[in-house]
Residue, then its C-alpha position, 0 to 999 in steps of 0.5 A: x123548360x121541362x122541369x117546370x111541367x105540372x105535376x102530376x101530369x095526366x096522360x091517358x094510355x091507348x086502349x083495346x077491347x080484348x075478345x076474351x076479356x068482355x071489356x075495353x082495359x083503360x089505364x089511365x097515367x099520373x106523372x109526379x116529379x119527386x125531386x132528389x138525385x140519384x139513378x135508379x133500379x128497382x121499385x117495390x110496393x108494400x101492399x098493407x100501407x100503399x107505400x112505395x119504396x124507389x131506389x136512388x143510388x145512394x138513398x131510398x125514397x119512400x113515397x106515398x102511391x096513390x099521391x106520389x108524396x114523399x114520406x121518408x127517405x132511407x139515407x147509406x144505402x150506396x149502390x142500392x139495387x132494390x128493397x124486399x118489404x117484410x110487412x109481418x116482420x116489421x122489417x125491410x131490407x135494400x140490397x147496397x152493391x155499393x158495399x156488399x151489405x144489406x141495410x136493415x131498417x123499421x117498416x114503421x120509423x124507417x130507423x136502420x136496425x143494422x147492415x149485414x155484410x153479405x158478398x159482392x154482386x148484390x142485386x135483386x131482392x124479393x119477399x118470399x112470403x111463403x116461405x117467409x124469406x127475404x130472397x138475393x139474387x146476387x150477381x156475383x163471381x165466379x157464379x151468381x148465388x141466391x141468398x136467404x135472410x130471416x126478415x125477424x133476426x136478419x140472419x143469412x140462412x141459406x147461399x146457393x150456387x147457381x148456373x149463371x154470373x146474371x141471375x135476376x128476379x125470383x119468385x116462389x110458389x108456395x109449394x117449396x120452390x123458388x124460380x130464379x130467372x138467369x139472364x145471360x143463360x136465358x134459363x129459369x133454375x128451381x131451388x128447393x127451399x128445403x135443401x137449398x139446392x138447385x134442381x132444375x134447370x129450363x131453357x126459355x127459348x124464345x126468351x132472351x135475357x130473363x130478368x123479372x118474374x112472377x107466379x100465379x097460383x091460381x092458374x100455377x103460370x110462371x111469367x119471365x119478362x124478356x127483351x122482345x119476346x116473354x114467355x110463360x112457363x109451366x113449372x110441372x116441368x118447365x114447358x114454355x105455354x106461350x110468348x108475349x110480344x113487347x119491347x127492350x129493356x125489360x127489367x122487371x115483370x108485375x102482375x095482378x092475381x085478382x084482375x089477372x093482368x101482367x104488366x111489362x115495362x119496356x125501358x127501350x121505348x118507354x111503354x108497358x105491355x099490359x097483357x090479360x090472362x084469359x086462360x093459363x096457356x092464353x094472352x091477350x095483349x090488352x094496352x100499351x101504356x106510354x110511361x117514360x123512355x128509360x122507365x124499366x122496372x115495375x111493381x104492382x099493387x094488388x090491393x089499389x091494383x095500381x102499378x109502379x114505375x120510376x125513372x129520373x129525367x136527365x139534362x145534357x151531358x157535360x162536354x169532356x175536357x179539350x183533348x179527352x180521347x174518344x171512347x174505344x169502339x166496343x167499350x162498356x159504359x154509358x159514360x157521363x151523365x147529365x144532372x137530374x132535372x125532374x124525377x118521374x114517378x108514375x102511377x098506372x091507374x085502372 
């Protein structure tokens, strides 16, 4: 019967007034089912056109934000984690753990350019603008790398070695420097982009299982989304200013420069924790925004201020086959899944 809800589907998201902020923050929640099959990772938002880019484990779907209207689909993407969007270039890139390679394609036809073979492990990718760098973390063995592609030619530039087999979001701050969120270390590595080498390495306590990242350069704050507790770094030597309570399964961070806002999805109890930025080294929670259960990742608009989320909605799953044995205790894996009966696009509007 849920596959037949409306879309989209409004709801209106708890509201709070912030002392420090002089006013009520009020996010109001668009849902729209999208159709396709497919799980999912990582979405990303290209700002100059409002276009954003999901993942669907063998595909990309490229969908219009502010409607949530299918515009393309990028097919041969197996094992997609993400997409890094190279507006000035022309060019995107979607990182395919399922066969090690990286698809080149045409922001404008969405036509594929080519496939860079680049390792195993592929994961996270981010445009670093600065550096004009299309930036992997990649999860691979025996140790997690970052890897630099030139969104012009495509061409592998840099590979670094890093301290952790999980390394997760990265972010640059213009000033020559990359931080790489390590999620099984709980730390943040510094990489050079002149040598491509790591120079540092800052433990996050309270934090535990970094994964999404964002910088503020006005107030120059590092912000790590974390399970249960976030931390916000000071990068002139990796000093944590504070903590942000949220929720679990935080996979991805977003944030806002001009209204100062950082967005943590908690997959767990399908919500964001929507924080303002009242000084560098002072938060306040401002709203959590009910979403969807599941829903983990997050990119944010900074031209619509709009945020980003996808989660599909799956039925039962089948029942195993007579005589099937239990699952060992302690085992890895979700084990079976149910089909995809709605595809949950979300829209958080200010």
């Amino acid at each position: 019967m849920r596959r037949l809800l409306a879309a989209p589907a409004i709801l209106f998201a708890i509201s709070f007034a912030a002392p420090n902020v002089g006013r009520t923050q009020t996010f109001k929640v668009e849902k729209f089912d999208i159709k396709g099959d497919g799980g999912t990772d990582y979405v990303a938002v290209e700002a100059a056109t409002g276009r954003v880019f999901v993942s669907r484990s063998t595909h990309m779907m490229v969908v219009e934000g502010a409607t949530g209207k299918v515009l393309g689909d990028i097919p041969n993407t197996p094992g997609v984690h993400g997409a890094g969007i190279a507006t000035k270039a022309g060019h995107g890139f979607t990182t395919n753990g399922g066969d090690q390679t990286v698809t080149m394609f045409d922001l404008k036809t969405l036509a594929v350019i080519k496939q860079i073979k680049v390792g195993p492990g592929l994961d996270g990718i981010m445009y670093d603008e600065p550096d004009d760098k299309i930036i992997l973390t990649n999860h691979s063995r025996p140790i997690g790398t970052l890897t630099a592609i030139d969104p012009h030619s495509g061409d592998i530039v840099a590979t670094v070695e890093l301290e952790d087999t999980a390394p997760e979001g990265a972010a640059a701050d213009g000033k020559g420097h990359i931080f790489v969120n390590n999620e099984s270390k709980h730390t943040i590595q510094v990489i050079d982009v002149k040598t491509w080498k790591a120079t540092a390495s800052w433990p996050l306590a309270p934090c535990e299982g970094p994964t999404g990242i964002a910088y503020d350069k006005a107030s120059n704050r590092i912000f790590s989304g974390c399970s249960n507790t976030s931390v916000v770094v000071d990068p002139n030597g990796g000093k944590i200013v504070a903590t942000i309570k949220n929720g679990t399964r935080v996979d991805a961070l977003g944030w806002d420069p001009e209204r100062k806002l950082m967005f943590i999805p908690n997959g767990g109890q399908g919500n964001v924790t929507v924080v303002h930025q009242d000084s560098p080294d002072t938060y306040t929670t401002v709203a959590t925004v009910e979403t969807f259960p599941g829903a983990k990742t997050i990119a944010v608009d900074p031209a619509t201020h709009n945020a980003y989320l996808f989660q599909p909605e799956r039925g039962p799953a089948p029942q195993p086959p007579a005589g099937t044995p239990p699952p060992a205790p302690g085992g890895r894996g979700r084990g079976p899944q149910g089909p995809v009966i709605a595809a949950w696009f979300i829209v958080i509007k200010q």
